[in-house]
Backbone bond lengths (Angstrom), bond angles and torsions (degrees), N, CA, C in turn:
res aa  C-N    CA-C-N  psi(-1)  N-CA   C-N-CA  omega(-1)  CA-C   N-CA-C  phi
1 X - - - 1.447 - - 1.516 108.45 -
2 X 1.209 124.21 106.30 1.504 128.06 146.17 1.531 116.12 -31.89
3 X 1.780 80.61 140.27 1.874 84.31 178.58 1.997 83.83 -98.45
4 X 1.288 102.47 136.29 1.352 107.03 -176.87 1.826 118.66 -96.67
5 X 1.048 124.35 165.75 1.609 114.31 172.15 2.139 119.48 -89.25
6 X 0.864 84.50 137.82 1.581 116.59 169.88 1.384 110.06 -85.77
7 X 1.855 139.05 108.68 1.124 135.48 128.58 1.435 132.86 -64.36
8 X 1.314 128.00 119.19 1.412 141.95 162.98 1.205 102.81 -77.48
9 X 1.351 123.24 115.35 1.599 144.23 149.82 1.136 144.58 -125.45
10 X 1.373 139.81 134.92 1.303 126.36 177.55 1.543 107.39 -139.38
11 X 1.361 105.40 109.59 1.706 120.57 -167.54 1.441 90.35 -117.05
12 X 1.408 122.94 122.76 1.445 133.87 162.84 1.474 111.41 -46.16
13 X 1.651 104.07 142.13 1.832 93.09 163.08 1.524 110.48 59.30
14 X 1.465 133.57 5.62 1.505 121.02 174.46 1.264 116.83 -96.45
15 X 1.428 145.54 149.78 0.863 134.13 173.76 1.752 106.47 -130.56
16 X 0.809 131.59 120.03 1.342 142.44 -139.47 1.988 87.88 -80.86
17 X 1.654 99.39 152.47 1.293 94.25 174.17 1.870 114.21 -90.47
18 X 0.858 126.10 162.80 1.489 146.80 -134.64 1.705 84.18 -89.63
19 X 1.471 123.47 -30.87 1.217 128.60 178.95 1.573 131.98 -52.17
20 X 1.799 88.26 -29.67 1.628 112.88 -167.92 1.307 107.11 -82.69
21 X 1.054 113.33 159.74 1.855 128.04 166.73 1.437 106.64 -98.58
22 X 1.525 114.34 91.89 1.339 118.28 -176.03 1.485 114.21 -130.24
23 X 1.418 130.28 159.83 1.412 139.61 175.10 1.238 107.13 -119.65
24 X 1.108 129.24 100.43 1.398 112.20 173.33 1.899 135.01 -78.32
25 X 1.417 114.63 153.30 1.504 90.91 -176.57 1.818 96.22 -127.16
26 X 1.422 91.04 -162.55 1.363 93.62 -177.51 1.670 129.82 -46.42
27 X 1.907 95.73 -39.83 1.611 94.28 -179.60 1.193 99.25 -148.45
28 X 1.643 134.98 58.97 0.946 133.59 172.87 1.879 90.70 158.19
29 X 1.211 104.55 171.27 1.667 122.40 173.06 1.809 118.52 -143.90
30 X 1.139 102.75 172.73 1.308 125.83 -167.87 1.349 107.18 -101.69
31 X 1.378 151.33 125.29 1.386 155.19 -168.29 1.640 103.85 -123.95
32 X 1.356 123.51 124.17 1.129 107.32 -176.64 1.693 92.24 -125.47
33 X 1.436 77.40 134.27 1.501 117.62 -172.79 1.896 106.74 -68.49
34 X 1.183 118.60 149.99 1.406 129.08 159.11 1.329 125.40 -99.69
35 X 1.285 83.87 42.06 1.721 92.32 -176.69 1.468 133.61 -157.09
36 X 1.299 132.28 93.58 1.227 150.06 -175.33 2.096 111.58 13.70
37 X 1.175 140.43 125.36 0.927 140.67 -169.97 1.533 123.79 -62.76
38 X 1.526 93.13 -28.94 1.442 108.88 178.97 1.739 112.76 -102.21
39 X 1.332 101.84 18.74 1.444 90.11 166.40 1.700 113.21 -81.18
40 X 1.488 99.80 177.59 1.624 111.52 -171.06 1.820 117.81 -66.39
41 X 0.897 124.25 123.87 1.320 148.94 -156.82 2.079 83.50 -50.49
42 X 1.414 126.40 -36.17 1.070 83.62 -160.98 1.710 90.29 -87.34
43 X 1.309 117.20 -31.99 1.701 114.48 174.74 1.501 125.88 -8.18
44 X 2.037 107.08 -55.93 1.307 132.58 164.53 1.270 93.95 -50.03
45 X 1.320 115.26 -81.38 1.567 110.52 -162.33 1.957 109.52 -37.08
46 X 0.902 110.39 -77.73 1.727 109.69 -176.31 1.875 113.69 -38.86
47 X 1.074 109.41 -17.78 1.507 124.40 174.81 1.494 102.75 -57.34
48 X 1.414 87.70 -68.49 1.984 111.53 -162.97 1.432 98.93 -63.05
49 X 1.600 114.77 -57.71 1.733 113.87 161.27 1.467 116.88 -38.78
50 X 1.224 143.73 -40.87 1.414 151.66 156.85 1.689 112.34 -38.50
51 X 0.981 98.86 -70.66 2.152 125.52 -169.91 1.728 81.84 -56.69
52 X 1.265 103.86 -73.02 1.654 107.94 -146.96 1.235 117.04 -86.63
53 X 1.746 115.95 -34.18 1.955 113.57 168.78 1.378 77.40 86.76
54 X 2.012 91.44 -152.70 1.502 112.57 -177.69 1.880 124.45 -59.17
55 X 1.761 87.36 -30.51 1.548 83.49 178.68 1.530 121.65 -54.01
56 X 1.582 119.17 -6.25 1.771 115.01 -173.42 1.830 92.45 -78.73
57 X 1.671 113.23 -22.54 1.537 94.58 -169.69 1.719 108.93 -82.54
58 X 1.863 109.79 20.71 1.781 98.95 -178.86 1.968 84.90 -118.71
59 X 1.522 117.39 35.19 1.941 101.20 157.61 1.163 106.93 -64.17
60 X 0.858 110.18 170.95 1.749 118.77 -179.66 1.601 105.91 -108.00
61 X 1.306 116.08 17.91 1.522 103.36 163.40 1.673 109.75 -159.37
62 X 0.574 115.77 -148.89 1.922 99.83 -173.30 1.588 121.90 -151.76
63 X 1.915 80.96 27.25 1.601 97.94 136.80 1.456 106.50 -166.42
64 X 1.427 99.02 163.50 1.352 127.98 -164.79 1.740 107.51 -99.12
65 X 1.466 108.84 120.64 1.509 107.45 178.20 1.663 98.88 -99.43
66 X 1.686 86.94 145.21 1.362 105.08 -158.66 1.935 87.65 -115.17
67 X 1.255 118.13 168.38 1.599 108.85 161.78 2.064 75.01 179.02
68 X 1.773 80.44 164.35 1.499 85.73 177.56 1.431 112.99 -93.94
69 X 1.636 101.99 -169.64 1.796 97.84 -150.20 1.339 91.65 -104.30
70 X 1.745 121.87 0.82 1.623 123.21 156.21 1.862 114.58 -47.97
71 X 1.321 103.95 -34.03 1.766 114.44 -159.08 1.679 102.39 -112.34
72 X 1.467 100.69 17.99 1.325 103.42 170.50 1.953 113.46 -63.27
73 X 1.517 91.63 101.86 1.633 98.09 169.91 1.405 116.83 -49.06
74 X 1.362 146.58 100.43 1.595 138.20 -174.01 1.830 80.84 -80.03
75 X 0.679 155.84 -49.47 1.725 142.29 -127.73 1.572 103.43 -96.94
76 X 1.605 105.35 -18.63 1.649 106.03 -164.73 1.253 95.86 -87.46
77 X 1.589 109.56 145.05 1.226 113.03 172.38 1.504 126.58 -140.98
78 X 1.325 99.99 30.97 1.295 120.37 148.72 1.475 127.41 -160.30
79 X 1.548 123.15 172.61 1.358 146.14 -153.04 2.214 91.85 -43.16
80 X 1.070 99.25 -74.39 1.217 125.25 -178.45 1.657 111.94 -34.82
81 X 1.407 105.12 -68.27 1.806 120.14 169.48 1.331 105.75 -51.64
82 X 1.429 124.83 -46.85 2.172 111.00 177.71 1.479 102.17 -58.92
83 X 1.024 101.63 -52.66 1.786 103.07 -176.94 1.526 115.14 -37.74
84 X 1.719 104.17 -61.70 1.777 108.56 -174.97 1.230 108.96 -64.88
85 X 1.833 114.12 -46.59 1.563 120.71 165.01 2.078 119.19 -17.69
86 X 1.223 81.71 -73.34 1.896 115.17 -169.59 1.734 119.47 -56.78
87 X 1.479 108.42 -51.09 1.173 144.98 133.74 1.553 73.67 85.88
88 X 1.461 129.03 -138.57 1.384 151.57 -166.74 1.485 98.92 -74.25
89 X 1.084 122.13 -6.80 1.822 124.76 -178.37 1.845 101.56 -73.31
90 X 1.371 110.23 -28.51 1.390 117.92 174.52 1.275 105.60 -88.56
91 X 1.717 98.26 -172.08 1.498 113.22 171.86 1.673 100.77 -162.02
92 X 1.685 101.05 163.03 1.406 104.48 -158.05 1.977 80.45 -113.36
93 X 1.367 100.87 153.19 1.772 109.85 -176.39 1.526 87.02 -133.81
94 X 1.518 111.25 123.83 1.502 121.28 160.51 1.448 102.67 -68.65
95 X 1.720 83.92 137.96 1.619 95.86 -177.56 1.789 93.27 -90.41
96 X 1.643 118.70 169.32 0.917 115.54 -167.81 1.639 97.82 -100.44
97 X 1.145 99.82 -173.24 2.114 91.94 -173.77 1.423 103.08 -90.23
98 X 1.473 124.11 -14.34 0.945 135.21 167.72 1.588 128.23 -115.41
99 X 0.980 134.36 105.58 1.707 133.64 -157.69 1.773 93.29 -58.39
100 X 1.098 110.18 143.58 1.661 122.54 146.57 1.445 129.16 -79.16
101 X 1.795 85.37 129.89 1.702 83.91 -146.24 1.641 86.67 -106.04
102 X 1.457 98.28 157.76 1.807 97.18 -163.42 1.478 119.82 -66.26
103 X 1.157 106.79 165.29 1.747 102.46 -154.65 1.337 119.84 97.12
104 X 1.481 116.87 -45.36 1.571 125.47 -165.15 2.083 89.09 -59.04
105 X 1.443 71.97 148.26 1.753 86.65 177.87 1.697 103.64 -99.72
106 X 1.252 90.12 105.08 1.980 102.86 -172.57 1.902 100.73 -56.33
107 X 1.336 125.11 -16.66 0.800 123.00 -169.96 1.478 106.99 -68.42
108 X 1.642 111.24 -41.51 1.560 114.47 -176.16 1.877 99.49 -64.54
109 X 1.237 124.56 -49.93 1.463 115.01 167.86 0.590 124.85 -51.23
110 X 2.054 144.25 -4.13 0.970 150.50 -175.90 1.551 103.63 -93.85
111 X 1.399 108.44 -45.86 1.400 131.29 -169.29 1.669 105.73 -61.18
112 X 1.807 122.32 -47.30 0.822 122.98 169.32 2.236 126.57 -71.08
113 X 1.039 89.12 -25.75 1.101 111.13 -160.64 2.211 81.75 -77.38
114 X 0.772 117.06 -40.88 1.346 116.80 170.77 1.301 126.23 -64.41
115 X 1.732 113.36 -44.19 1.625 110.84 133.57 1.363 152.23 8.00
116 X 1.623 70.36 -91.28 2.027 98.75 173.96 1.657 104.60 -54.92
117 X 1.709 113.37 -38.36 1.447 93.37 -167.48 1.599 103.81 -82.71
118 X 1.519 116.65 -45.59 1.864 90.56 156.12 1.359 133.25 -14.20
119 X 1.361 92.20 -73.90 1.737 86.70 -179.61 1.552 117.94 -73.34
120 X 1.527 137.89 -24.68 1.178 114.80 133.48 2.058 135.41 -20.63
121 X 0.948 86.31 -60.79 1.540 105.33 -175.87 1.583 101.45 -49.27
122 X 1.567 104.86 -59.72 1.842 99.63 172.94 1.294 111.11 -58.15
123 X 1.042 119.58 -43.45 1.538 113.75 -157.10 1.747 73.39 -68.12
124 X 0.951 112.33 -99.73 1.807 108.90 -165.70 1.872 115.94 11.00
125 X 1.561 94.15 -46.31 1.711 102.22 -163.39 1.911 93.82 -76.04
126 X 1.144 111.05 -32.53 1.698 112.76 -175.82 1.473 111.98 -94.52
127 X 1.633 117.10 -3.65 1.279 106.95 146.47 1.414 118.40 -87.69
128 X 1.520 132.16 -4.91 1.385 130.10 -171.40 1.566 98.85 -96.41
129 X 1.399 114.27 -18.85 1.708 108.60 -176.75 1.290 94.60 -106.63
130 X 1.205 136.12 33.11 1.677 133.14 167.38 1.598 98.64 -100.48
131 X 1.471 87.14 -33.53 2.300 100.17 179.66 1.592 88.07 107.19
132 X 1.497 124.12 23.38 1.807 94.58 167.22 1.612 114.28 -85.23
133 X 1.170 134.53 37.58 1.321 140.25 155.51 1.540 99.90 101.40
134 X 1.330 130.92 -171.82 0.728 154.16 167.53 1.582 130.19 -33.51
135 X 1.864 121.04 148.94 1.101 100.70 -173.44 1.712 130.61 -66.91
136 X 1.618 103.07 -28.53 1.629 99.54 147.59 0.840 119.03 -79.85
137 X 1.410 140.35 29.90 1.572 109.01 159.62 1.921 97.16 -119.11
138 X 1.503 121.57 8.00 1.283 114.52 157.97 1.361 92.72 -88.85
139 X 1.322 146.66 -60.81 1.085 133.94 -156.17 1.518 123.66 -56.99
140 X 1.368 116.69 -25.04 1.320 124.67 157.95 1.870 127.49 -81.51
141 X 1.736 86.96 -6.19 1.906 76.32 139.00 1.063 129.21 -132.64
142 X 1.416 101.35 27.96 1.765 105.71 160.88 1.952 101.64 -69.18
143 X 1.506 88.79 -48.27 1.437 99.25 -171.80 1.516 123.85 -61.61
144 X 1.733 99.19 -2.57 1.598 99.75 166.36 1.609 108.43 99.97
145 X 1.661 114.89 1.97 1.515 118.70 -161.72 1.503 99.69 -46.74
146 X 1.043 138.78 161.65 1.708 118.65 170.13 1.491 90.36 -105.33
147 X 1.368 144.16 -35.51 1.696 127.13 175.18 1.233 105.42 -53.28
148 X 1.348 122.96 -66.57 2.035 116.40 -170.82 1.356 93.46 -76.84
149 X 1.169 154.42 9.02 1.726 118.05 125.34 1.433 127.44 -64.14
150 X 1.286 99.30 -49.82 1.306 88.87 170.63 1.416 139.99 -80.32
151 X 1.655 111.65 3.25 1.879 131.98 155.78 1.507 92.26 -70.98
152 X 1.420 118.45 -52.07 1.893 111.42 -179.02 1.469 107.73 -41.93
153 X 1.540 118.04 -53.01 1.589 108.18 -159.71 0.738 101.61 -70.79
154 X 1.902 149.47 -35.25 1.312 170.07 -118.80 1.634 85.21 -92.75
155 X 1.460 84.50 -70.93 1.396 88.33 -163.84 1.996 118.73 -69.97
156 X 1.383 88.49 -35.59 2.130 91.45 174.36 1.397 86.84 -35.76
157 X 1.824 113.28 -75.85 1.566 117.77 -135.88 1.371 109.93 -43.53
158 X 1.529 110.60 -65.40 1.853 118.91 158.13 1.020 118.63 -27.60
159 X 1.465 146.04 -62.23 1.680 124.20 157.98 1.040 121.97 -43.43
160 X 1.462 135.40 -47.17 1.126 127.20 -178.90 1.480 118.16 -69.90
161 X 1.869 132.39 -13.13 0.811 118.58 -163.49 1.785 94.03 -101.75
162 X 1.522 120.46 -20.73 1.285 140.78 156.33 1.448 108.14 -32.02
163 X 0.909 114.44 -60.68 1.965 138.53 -151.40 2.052 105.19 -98.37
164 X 1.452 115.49 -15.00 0.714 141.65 158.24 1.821 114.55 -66.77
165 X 0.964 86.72 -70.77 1.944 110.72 -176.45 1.219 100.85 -40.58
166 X 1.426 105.26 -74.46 1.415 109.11 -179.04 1.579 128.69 -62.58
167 X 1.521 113.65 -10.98 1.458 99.96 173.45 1.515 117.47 -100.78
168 X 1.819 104.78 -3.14 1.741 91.03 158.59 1.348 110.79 -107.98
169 X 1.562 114.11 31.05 1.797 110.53 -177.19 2.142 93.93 -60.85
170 X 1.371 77.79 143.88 2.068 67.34 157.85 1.326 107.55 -75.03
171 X 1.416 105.74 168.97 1.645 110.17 -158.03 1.777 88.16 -94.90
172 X 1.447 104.31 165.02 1.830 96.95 172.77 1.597 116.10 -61.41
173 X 1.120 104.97 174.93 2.257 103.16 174.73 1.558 70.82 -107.82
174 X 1.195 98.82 152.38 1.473 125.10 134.61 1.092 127.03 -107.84
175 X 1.477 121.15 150.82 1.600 128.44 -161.23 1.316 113.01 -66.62
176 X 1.314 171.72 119.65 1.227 166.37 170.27 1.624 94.27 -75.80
177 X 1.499 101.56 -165.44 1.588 117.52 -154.83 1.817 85.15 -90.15
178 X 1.234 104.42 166.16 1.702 121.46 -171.98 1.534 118.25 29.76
179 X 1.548 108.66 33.01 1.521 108.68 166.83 1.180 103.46 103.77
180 X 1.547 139.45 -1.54 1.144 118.50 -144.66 1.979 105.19 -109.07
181 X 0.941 160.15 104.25 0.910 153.56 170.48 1.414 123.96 -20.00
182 X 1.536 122.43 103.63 1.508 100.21 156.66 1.545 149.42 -67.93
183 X 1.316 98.47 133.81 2.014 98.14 177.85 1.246 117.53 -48.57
């Protein structure tokens, strides 16, 4: 027996179709997935795009916590309580800005989505040669940390006020012929 996946959602005004395997709670419900917990993040995603259509683009946040249906909280009974319930036993899946609509070959979202972390990865290397610290400590403001953003600006402003200094220092004189300084 597969341990299967668990969606956490809470879409205003939805009422789930009669088709789905759902629990509902106070302000949001639980969707249970037909599909292995440890499959690939975008797999889930094309699932939930399947079950839900357009209604996945009215969650109220812009990602979807996933956890398996082993750590199914029975006692919680709302959005908030599965979360504290579930704790690190789950995981959160960025929704895309655009839902995947069925058919789409998750593989090409996979393909891009491998991309993005390339170019993550540079940007990482050109935030570490700007001097904002370390590769965790850019990566924790990709992630929005609000302290290492604000150690980032700490530190930008100080280079810049560094890099500043020195480009209106006056330049040195050099000595000209019989002592005399050049202009």
């Amino acid at each position: 027996m597969s341990i299967d996946a668990v969606a956490l959602l809470r879409i205003p005004d939805y009422e789930p179709a009669e088709d789905l395997d759902v629990r509902e709670l106070d302000d949001g419900f639980l969707l249970y997935l037909s599909l292995p917990y440890d499959s690939d993040d975008d797999d889930l995603l094309v699932a939930l795009d399947e079950a839900l259509g357009e209604a996945l683009d009215d969650h109220d946040d812009d990602h979807v916590f996933v956890l398996p249906d082993t750590l199914d909280p029975d006692d919680a009974e709302t959005y908030d309580a599965v979360i504290a319930a579930v704790g690190e036993g789950g995981r959160f899946l960025p929704l895309a800005s655009e839902p995947l609509a069925p058919g789409v070959d998750p593989h090409s979202h996979a393909e891009a989505s491998a991309v993005n972390q390339g170019m993550q990865g540079m940007l990482v290397e050109a935030m570490q040669a700007m001097g904002l610290g370390s590769a965790e400590d850019v990566q924790k403001i990709l992630s929005g940390d609000p302290d290492a953003m604000l150690l980032a600006q700490i530190r930008m402003q100080s280079a810049m006020e560094e890099h500043l200094t020195l480009a209106t220092a006056e330049p040195a004189k050099e000595p000209g012929p019989e002592g005399h300084d050049k202009a």
